[in-house]
SEVO-934705 format. One record per residue: residue in three letters; x negated, y negated, z negated of N, C-alpha, C in turn. Coordinates in steps of 0.02 Angstrom, whole numbers, plus 50000, padded with zeros to 5 digits. Each point is the difference from the previous one (the first is absolute). Example, Ala and Ser with C-alpha at 12.3 -4.5 7.8 and 13.67 -1.06 7.14 Angstrom:
// residues 2
ala493405028449610500454994150000499554994050000/ser500184994750036499584994149997500394994549963/
// end
This chain:
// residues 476
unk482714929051258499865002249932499514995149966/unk500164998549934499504995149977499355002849971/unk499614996150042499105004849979499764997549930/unk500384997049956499974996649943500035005949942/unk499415004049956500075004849946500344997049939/unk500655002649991500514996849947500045006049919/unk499555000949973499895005049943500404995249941/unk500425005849984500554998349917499665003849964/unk500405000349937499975005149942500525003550022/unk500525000050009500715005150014500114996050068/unk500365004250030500334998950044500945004049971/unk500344997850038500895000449972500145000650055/unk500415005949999500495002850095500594998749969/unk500454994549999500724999949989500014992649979/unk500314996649996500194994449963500714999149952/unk500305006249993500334998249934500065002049954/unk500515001849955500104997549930499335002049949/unk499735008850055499355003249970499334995050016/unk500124998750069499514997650028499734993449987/unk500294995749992500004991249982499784999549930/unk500275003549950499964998849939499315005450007/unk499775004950002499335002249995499634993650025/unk499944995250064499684998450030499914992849940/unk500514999049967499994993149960499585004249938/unk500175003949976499555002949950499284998750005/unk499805005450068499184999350020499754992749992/unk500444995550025499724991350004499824999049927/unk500635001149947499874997549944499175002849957/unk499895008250014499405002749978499304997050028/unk500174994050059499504999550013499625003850070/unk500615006150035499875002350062499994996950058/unk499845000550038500114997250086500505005550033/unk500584996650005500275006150019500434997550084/unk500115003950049500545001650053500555002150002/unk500814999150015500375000249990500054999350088/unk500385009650021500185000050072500915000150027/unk500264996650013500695001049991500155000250089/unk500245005350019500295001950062500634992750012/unk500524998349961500534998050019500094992849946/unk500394999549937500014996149987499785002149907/unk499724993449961499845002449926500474999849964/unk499715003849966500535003049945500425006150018/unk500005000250078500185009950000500724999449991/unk500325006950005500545002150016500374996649930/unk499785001949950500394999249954500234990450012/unk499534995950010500234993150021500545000150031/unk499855003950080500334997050056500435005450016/unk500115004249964500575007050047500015002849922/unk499734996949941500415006049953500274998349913/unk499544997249944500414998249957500194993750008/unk499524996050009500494992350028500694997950033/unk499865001250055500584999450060500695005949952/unk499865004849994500645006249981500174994549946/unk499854997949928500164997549942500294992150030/unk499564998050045500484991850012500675002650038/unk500265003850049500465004350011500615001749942/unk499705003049950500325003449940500174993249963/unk499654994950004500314993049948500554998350024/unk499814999350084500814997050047500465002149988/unk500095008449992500425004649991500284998549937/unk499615000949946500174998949932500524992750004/unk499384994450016500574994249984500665000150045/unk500145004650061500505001450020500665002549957/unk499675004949973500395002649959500164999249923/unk499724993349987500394995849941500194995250027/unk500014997850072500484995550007500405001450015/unk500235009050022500755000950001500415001449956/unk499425000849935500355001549932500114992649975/unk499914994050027499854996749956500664997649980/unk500735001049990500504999249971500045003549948/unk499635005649987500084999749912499594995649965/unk499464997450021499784995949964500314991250002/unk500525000950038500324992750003499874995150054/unk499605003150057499784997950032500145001350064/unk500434994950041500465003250057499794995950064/unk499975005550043499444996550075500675004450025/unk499894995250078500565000750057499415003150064/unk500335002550037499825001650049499055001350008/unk499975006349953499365000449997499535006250052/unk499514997950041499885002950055499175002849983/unk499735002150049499505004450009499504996050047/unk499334995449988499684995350063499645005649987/unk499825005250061499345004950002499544999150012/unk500054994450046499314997350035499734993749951/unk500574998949939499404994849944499735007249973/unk500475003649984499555005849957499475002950034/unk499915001350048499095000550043499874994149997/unk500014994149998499534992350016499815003749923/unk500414999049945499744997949927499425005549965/unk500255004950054499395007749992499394999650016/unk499904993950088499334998450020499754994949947/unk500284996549998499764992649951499635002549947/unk500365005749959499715001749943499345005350011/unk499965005150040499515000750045499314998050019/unk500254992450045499504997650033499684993849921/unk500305000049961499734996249936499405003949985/unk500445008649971499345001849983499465002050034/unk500155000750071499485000650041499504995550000/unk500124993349988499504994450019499764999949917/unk500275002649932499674998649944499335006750008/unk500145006350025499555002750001499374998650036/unk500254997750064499474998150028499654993549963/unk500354994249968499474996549961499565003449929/unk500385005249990499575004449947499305003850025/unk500175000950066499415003150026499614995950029/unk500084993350012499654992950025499534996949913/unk500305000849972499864999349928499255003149975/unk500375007150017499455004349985499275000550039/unk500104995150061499345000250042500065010550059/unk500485000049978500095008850047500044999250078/unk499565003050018500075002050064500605001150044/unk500404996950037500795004350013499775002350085/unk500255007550015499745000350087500615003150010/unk500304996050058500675002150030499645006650035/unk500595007549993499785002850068500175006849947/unk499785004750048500135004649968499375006850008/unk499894999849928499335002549970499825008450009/unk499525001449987499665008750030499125000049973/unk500155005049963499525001549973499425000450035/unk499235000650039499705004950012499405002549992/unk499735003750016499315004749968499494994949967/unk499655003249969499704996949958499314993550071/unk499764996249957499844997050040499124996749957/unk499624998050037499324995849971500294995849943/unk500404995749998500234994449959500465004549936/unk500295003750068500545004349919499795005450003/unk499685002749967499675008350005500465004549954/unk500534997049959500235003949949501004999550017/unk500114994250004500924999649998499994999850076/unk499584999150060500254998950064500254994050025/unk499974997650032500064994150037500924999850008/unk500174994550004500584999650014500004993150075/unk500405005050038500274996050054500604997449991/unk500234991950038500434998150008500264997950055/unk500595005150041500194997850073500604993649991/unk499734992750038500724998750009500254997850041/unk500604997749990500614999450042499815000150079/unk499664994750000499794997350063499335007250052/unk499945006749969499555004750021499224997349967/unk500034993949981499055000449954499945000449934/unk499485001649994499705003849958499464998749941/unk499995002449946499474998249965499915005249947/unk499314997049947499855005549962499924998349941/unk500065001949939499974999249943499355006449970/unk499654999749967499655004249959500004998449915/unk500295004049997500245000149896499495005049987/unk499984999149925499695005349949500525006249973/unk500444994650018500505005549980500734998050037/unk500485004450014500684999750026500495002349955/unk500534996050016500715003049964500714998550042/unk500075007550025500734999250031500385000849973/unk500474993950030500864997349958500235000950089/unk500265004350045500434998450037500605004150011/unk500225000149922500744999649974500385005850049/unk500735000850011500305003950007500404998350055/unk500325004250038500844996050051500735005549968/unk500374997550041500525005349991499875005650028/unk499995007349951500185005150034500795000350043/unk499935003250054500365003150039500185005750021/unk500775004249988500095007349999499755001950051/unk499655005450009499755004150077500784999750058/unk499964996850058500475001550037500624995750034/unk499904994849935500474994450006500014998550043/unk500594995050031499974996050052499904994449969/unk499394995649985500074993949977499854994550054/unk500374994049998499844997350053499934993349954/unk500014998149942500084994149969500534996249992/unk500435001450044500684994349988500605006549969/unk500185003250032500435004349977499785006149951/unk499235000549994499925006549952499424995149990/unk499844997249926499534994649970499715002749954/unk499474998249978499525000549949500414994049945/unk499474999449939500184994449978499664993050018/unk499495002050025499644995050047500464996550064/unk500305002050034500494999050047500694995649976/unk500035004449950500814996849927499764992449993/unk499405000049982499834991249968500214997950074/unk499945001550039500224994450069500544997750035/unk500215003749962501115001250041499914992249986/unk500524998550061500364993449994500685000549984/unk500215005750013500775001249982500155004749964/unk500325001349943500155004149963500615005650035/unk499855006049978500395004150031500684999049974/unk500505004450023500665002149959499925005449967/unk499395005950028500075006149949499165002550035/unk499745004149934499255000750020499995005749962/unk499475007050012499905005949984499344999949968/unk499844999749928499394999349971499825008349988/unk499175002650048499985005049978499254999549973/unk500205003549942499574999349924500164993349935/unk500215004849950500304997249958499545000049940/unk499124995150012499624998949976500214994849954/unk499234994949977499904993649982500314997950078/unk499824997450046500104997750052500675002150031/unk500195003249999500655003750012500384994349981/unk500205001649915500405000149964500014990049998/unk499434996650023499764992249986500594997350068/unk499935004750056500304996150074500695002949968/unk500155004449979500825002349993500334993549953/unk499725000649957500164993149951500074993750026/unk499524996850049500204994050019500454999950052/unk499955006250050500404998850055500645002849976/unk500405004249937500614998649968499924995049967/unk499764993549994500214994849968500134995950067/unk499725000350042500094996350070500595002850034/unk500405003949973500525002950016499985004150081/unk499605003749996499635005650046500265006249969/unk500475004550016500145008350013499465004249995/unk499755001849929499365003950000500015009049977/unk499645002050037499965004849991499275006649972/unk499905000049953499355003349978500005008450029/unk499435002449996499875007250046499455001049957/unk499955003849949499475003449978500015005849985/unk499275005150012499845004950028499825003449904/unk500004996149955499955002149922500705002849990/unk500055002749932500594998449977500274993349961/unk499574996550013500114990649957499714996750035/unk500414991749988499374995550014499624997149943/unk499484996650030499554998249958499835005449964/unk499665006750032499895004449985499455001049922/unk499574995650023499254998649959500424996849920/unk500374996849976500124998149961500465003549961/unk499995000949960500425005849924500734997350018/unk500325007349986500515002750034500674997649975/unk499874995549935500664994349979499934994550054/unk499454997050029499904993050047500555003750042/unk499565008150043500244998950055501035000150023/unk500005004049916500915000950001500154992149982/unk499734996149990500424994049974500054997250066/unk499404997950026499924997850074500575000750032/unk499935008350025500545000850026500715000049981/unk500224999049941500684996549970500094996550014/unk499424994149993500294994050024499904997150063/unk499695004750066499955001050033500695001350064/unk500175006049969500785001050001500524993149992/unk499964997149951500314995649984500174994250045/unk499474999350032499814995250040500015001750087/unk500455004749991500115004050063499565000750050/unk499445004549979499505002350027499935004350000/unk500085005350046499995005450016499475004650005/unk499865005849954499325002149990500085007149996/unk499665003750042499865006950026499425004149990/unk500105003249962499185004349959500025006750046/unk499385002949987500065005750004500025002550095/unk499884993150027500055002950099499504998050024/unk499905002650040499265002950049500534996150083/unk499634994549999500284997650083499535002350031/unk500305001050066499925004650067499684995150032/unk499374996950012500094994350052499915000650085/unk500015007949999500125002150069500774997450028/unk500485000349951500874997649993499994992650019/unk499554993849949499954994650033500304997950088/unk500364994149989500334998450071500094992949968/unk499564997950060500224992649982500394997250083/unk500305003350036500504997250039500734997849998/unk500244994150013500564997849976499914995349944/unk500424999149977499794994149936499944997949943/unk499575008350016499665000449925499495003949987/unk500165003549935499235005950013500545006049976/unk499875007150023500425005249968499525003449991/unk499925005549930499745005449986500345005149966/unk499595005050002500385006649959499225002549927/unk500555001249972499385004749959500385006249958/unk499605000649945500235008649951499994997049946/unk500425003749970500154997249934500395008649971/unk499485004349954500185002349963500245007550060/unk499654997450049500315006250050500614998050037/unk500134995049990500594996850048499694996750046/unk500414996950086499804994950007500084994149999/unk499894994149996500394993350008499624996650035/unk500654994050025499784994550043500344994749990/unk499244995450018499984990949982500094996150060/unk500444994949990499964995450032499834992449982/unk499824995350017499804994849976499604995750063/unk500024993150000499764994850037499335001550001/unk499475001549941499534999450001499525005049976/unk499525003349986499765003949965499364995749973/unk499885001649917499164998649987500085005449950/unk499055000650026499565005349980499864998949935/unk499975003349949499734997749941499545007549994/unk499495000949996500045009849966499134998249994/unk499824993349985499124999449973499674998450049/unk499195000949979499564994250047499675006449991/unk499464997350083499485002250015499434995849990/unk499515003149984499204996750003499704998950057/unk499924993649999499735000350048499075001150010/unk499905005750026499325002249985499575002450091/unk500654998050032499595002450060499704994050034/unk499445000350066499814995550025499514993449958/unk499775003549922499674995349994499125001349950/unk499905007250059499415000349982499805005649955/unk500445003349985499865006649951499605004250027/unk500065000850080499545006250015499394997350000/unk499604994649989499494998050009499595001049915/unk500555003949964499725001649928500175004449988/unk499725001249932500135009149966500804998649980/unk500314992849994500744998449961500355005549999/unk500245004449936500545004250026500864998049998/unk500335002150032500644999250008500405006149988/unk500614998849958500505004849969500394998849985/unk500505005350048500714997950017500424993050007/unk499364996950029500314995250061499414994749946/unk499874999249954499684995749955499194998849967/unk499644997150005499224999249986500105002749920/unk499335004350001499945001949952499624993749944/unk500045000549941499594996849958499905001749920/unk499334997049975500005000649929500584995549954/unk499704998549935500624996949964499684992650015/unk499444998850013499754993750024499974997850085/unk500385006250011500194996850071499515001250049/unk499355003750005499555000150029500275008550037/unk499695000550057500145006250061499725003349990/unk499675004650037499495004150017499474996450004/unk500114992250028499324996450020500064996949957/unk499495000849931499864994749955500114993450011/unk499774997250047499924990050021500765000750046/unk500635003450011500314999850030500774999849937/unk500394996349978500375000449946500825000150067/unk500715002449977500435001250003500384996049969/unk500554996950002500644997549933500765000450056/unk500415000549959500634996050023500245007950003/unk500574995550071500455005450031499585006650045/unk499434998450017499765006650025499635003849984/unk500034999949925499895005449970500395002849951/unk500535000550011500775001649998499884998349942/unk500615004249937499974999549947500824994249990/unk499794994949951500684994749997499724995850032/unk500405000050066499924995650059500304991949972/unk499774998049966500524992049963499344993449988/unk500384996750027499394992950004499454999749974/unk500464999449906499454999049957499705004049959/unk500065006350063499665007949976499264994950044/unk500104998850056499474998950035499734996949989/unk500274993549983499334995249956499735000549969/unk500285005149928499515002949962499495005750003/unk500305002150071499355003550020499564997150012/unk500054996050030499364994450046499754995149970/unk500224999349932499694997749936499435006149965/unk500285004549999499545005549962499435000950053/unk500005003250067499554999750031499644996150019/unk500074993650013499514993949996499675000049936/unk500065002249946499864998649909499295004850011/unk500275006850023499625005950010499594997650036/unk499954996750069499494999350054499574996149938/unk500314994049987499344995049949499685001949923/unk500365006850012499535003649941500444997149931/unk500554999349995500454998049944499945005749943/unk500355006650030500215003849981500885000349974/unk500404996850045500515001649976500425006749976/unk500534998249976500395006549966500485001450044/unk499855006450044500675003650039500804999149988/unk500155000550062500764995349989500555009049956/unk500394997349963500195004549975500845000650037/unk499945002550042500584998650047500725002449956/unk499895003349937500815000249981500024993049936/unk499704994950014500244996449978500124992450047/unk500225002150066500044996650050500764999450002/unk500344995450001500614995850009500275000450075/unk500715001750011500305005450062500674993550008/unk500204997150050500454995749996500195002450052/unk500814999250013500314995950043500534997049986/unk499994996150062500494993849980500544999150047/unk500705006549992500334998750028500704997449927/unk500594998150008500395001349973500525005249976/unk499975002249933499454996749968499285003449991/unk499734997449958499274997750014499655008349963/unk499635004150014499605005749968499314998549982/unk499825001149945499225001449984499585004749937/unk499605003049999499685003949973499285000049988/unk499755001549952499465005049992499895004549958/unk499395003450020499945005549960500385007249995/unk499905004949971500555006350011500714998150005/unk500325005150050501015002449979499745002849964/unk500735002449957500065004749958499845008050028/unk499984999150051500145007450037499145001349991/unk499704993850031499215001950014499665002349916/unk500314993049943499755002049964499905008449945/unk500925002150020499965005049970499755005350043/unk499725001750059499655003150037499145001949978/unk499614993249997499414998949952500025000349953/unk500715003949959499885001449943499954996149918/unk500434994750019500074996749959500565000649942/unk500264998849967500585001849965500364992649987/unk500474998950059500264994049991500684998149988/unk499754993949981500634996149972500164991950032/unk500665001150004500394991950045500234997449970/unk500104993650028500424993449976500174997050041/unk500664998450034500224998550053500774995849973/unk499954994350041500704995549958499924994350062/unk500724998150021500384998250061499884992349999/unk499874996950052499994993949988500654996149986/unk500635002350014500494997549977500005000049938/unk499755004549954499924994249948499434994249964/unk499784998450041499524995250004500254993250027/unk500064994249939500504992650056499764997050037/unk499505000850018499644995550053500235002450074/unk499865008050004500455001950052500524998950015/unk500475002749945500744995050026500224994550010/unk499654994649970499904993650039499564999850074/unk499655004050013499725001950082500685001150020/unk500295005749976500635002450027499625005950059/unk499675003249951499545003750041499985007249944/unk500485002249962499995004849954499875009150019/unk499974998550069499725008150001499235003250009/unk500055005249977499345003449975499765000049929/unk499335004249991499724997349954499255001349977/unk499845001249931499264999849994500025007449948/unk499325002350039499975009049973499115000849988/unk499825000349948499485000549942499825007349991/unk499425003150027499975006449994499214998349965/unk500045006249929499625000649953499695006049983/unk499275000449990499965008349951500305000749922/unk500395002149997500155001749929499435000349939/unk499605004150020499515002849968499344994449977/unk499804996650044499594993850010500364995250003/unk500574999050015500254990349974499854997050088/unk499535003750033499894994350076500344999150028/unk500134995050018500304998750076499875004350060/unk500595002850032499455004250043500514995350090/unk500604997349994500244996150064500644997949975/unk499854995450054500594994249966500315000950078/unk500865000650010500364998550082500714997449987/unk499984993250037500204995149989500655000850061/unk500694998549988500354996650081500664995049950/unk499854995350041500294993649974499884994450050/unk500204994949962499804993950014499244997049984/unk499594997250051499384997249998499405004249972/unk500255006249997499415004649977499455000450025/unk499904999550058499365000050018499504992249967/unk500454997049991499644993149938499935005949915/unk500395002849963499955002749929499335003650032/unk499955004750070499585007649997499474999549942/unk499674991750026499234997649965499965002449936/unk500334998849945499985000049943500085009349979/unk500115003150041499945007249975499215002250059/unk499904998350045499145000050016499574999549957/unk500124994149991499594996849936500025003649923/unk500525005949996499995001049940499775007750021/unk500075002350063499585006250028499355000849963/unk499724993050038499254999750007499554999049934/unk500624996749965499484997949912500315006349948/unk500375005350041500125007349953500554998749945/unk500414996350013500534995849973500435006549974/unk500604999749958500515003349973500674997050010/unk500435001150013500704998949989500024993849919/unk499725002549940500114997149969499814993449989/unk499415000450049499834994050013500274993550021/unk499985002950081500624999350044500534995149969/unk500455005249950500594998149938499834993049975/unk499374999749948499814996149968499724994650014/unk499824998850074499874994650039500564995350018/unk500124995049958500704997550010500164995350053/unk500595002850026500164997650075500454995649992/unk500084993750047500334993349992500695001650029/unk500524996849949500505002550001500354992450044/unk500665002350051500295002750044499305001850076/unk499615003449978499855002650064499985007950026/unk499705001650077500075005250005499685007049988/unk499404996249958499515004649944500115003049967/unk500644997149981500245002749931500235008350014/unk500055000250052500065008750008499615003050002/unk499314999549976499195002949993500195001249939/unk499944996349939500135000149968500465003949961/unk500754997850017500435005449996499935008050019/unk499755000850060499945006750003499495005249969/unk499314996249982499535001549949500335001149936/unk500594996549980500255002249939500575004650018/unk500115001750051500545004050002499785010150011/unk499284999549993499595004750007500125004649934/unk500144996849947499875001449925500844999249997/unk500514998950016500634998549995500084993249955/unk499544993349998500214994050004499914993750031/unk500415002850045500084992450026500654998349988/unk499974992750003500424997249977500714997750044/unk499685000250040500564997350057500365005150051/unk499405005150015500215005550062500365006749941/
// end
């Protein structure tokens, strides 16, 4: 153990997307800060979650305009599937940003301690946030004393009670990034964001998919035109999608060569077969093993409690990210770990206003949102009004050759606000920005309208549908 007293201003349990970017923050204010990362920086979302899934989803994509590519005039022979460039081109892009973060945190003069971090009792040096230990790899040891702490150590895959998971035949999506071989047919159960992202690329990889969700929809969380369009074109794309069943995973059998299950559906029973199974059905926090009992921290239903500044029970002890549930999404976390670093240096920032937080995924095609459905809004009592118009008629899309879906504008009648904008199309998760942005500055539809959008692009359906609220638009 090193007899060397190492006192920060913060100390950081996580190193990604929450954790790194708090830790670059503290540098810039002028903090001394620690940054503890068990495994590798930048965290799941780097190395097991939006990175790796989206370089995946490009392969797929450009797969699947190069088998279209004879309507555009463009005729390839004997066109094949290299899987193992598509993992090389996944690490490459990866291990890039791995080494830019780490020069961001070389930059910043930050502390980096491999190992994996634990809070404990208060101590001479730290009398208020507690000392933080760091075990590593190798069994030694050391100590950190902060003024203050903030845990980022993010989330894993939940797993149904019971499963047989063994990783190769019943997978997480953590497991999925690793296949070397693509199946012939695979059983996706939960027909989430994540769900619905692996169904998409692995039917473009020409994989037999099958969805299992326990809702009556997928993409449950998003207003109830996404989730019927989705699944239209979902359907379309011969993907097979099952609402409404409760799998048995006592039924699970993965002997023979494949995986078989049974489940209920509606009071019936049915049964799956398929090469492979992955888990999709959400993340866990990870909150055990790193020191909570050594504080007042409370924990609920599986998640650290916190204020809107991110601070616990223990004042000098702050929270962000995935484990303290809420919208488990990257750049939910960074901006947590922006606000709470602001707070520690006495900023006073302004609480994150989480319904004006931007919801993507990026399967084909592409979904995004913020702000109320229609359902939520007329629930809170709003008295609303839509504008919703197809991207087919918009030409930029049909030159994508990408004309399904579209853009849906939900408004108070009464007040003129914006109250959510939900998007499924082409490249939407690129438009989402521009209806965030019009969240946050209390924007109107007419605005929206009157903000003139550059013509042949795929904006122009913001636009359009803001005028189609009032019955003019011009095009839809």
């Amino acid at each position: 153990m090193s007899q060397e007293i190492q006192e920060v201003d913060v100390a950081i349990i996580g190193g990604g997307p929450g954790g790194y970017v708090a830790a670059i923050r503290a540098a810039q204010l002028g903090l001394k800060a620690a940054l503890v990362e068990k495994e590798k920086l930048g965290g799941i979302c780097l190395h097991k979650g939006c990175i790796p899934t989206k370089t995946l989803l490009r392969s797929a994509e450009i797969y699947h305009e190069a088998k279209e590519g004879r309507k555009y005039g463009i005729l390839m022979d004997a066109l094949s599937i290299d899987f193992a460039q598509v993992q090389r081109r996944k690490e490459e892009i990866v291990e890039q940003l791995h080494k830019g973060i780490q020069f961001l945190l070389k930059k910043g003069k930050i502390s980096v301690y491999e190992g994996y971090g634990r809070i404990l009792g208060p101590s001479i040096f730290s009398p208020q946030a507690g000392a933080v230990s760091i075990t590593k790899e190798n069994g030694e040891s050391e100590i950190v004393y902060p003024r203050h702490v903030i845990i980022a150590t993010g989330s894993r895959p939940r797993l149904l009670p019971g499963l047989p998971f063994d990783g190769e035949k019943v997978m997480t999506s953590d497991e999925a990034l690793m296949m070397q071989k693509l199946p012939k047919s695979i059983l996706i159960v939960g027909g989430g964001v994540i769900g619905v992202e692996w169904a998409s690329l692995l039917s473009d990889f020409g994989v037999e998919v099958t969805i299992v969700e326990s809702m009556d929809r997928i993409l449950p969380f998003e207003d109830e035109e996404i989730s019927k369009e989705m699944t239209r074109i979902f359907k379309k794309r011969k993907v097979n999608i099952l609402t409404k069943v409760k799998l048995l995973p006592e039924t699970v059998n993965l002997e023979g060569d494949g995986v078989t299950a049974k489940g209920i559906q509606e009071g019936k029973e049915i049964e799956f077969h398929a090469e492979k199974m992955l888990v999709s059905v959400g993340r866990a926090a990870n909150v055990e093993d790193i020191g909570l009992e050594n504080t007042s921290i409370e924990v609920d239903q599986g998640v650290i409690k916190v204020n809107s500044f991110y601070q616990t029970k223990e004042p000098h002890i702050y929270a962000i990210g995935d484990c303290i549930g809420g919208l488990q999404l990257a750049h939910v976390a960074s901006h947590e770990g922006i606000v709470a670093v602001e707070h520690i240096a006495g900023l006073h920032p302004d609480p994150i206003n989480y319904a004006h937080v931007p919801k993507c995924t990026y399967s084909r095609p592409q979904v995004a949102s913020v702000g109320l459905t229609e359902k939520e809004a007329i629930e809170r009592g709003h008295r609303v009004k839509t504008g919703k118009v197809q991207f087919r008629a918009i030409g930029k899309a049909l030159i994508k050759g990408e004309p399904d879906g579209f853009a849906k504008i939900v408004m108070d009648e009464k007040t003129k606000d914006l109250l959510g904008v939900h998007l499924i199309g082409p490249e939407v998760t690129e438009l989402i920005s521009e209806s965030a942005l019009g969240l946050f500055l209390n924007a109107t539809p007419w605005e929206i309208h009157h903000s003139i959008h550059p013509h042949p692009t795929l904006s122009e359906i913001m636009a359009e549908a803001a005028m189609a609220i009032e019955g003019e638009s011009i095009h839809g």
